[in-house]
N, C-alpha and C positions, 0 to 999 in steps of 0.2 A: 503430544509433540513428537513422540517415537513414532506413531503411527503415520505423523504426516509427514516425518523424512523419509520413512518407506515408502510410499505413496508418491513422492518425488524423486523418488532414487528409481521405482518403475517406472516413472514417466519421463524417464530422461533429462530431468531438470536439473540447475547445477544452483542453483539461488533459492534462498528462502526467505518471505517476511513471513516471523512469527508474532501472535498478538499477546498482550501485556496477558496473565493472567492463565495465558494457557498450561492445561495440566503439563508434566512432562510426561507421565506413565511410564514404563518400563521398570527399573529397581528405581527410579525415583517416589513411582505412583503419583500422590495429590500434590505435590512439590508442583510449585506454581513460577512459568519465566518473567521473573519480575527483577526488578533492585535489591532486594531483600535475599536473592541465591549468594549463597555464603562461594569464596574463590574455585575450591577444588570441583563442585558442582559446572562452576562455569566453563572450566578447563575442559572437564569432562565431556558435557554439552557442543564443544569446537569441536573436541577428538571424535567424536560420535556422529557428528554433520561431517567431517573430514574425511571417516570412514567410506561415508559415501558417495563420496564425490560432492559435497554439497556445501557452498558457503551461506550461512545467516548473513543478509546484508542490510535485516532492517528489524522495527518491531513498531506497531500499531494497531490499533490506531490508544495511540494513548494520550488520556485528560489526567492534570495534574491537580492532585484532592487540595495541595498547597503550593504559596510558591516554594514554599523551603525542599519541596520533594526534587523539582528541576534539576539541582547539583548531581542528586540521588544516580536519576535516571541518565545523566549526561555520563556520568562517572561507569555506570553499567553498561553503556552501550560502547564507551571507549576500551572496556577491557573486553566485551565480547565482539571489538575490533567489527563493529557495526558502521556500515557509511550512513545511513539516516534514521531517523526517530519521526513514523508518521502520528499525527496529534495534531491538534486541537487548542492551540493553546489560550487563557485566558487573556482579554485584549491586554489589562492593565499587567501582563506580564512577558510585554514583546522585550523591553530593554535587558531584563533579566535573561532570556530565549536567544536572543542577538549573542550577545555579549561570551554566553557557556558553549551556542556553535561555534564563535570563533577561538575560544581556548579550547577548545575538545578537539575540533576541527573534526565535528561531526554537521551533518546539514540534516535541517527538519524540513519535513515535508510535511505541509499544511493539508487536510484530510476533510473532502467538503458534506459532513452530514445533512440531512433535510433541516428545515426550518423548525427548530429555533436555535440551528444551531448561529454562530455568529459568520461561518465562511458558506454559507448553503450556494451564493453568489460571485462569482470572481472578483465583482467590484470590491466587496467586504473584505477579499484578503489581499487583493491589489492597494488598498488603501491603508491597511494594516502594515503593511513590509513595503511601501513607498519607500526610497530613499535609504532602505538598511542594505545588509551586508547580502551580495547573491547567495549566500547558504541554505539562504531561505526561501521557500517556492514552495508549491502545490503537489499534493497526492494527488492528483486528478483520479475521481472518484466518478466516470463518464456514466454511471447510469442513475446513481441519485440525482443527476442536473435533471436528465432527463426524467426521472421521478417526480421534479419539481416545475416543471413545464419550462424548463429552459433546453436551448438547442447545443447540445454536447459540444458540436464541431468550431460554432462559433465561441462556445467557453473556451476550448483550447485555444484557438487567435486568440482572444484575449490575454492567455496566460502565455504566450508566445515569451520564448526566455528565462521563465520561472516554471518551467515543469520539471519537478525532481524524480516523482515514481508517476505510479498509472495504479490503483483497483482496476483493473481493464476486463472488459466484462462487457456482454449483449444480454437484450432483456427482450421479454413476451411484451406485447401490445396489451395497452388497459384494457378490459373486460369489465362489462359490467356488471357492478354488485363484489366486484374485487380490489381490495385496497394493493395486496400488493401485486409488483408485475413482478416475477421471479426470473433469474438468470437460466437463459439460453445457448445451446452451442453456439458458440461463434460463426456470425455468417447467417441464423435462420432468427437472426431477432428483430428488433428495428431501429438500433442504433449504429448502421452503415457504419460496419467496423472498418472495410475497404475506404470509406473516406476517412474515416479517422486515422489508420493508418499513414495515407496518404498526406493529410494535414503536421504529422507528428516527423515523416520524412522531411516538409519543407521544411518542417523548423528546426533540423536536423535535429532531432532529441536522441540522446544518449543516454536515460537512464533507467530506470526500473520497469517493468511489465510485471506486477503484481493478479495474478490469475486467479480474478474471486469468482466463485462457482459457489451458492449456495443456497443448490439446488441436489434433489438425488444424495443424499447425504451417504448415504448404504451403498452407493456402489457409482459411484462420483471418476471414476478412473477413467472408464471408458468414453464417458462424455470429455471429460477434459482432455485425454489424448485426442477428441477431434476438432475440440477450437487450437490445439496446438497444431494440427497438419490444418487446418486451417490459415492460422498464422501465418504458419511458412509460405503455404503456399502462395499465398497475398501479399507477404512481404518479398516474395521474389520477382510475385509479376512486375509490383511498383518498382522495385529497383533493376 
């Protein structure tokens, strides 16, 4: 987790999601960002992102081993002054999920894994969070739709008004004899970031752009400084 504040602190970044689990390293070492980080660790952890200009505003993608863990994690994400918890959550524990966003007055963002997961489709967590509190909406996860032969641009309309973050991310064309497509600069992939973009302005969305790259793991920088002038530069033509 040290490594990746620096890493964002070169890249100009001011926001971070980090995921359940991740080492911290530095004088922490194997110490893991979970529920279980005892207070002065977590203080710590703020003053350290703070140092660099840099706010934690989320952690995922996380799946809960029980319901009784929920409290846990609502309780950790409110002291590490977190605005949303991407996950996964089990169906038969939406009412429990509802109920701790609205005391925590944290918002979950629903996170769409491939099949089997239960949200791999927008229909499956439009139907899930019908009629509940808006704290609840979707990671839009735009390259696993398309992993799963659904059309990205049209999943976003669907979720028009429940989009809380983005995994935001271009992916390589299938190849054959190749399961996975692997993440791409932004702009040379084939999930028409320009209309995504463009879709995500009409529905004027305001919230997270989660930049997953994971791809070039050894020297990852460079590539993602250029889906980031990428970004801008597309986000300025649209507007």
């Amino acid at each position: 987790m040290t490594e990746a504040l620096d890493k964002t602190q070169e890249l100009g970044l001011k926001y971070i999601e980090i995921y359940p689990g991740h080492k911290l390293g530095g004088k922490w070492g194997d110490k893991v960002f979970d529920f279980n980080l005892d207070a002065q660790t977590q203080k710590e952890i703020k003053e350290l992102a703070a140092s660099k200009g840099i706010k934690i505003v989320g952690t995922g993608v996380y799946v809960a081993e029980k319901s009784s863990d929920w409290e846990k994690m609502f309780k950790f994400a409110k002291a590490m002054d977190l605005e949303f918890i991407t996950c996964e959550p089990a169906l038969s524990d939406w009412d429990l999920v509802e109920k701790l966003s609205k005391q925590y007055n944290i918002k979950i963002s629903v996170h769409n894994h491939p099949q089997p997961s239960d949200y791999w489709k927008p229909e499956n967590l439009l139907k899930a969070i019908s009629g509940r509190s808006q704290s609840l909406g979707s990671c839009s996860d735009v390259g696993h739709w398309r992993r799963e032969g659904l059309n990205q641009i049209d999943c976003l309309k669907q979720l028009k008004g429940r989009i809380i973050s983005l995994h935001f991310k271009d992916i390589a064309p299938k190849k054959a004899g190749e399961n996975e497509q692997y993440d791409v600069i932004w702009g040379t992939g084939i999930l028409d970031v320009k209309g995504m973009l463009k879709e995500l302005k009409s529905q004027n969305f305001k919230g997270v752009f989660s930049i997953e790259y994971e791809y070039n793991w050894e020297n990852s920088v460079p590539d993602i400084k250029e889906c980031i002038q990428y970004f801008n530069k597309t986000a300025n033509e649209i507007l």
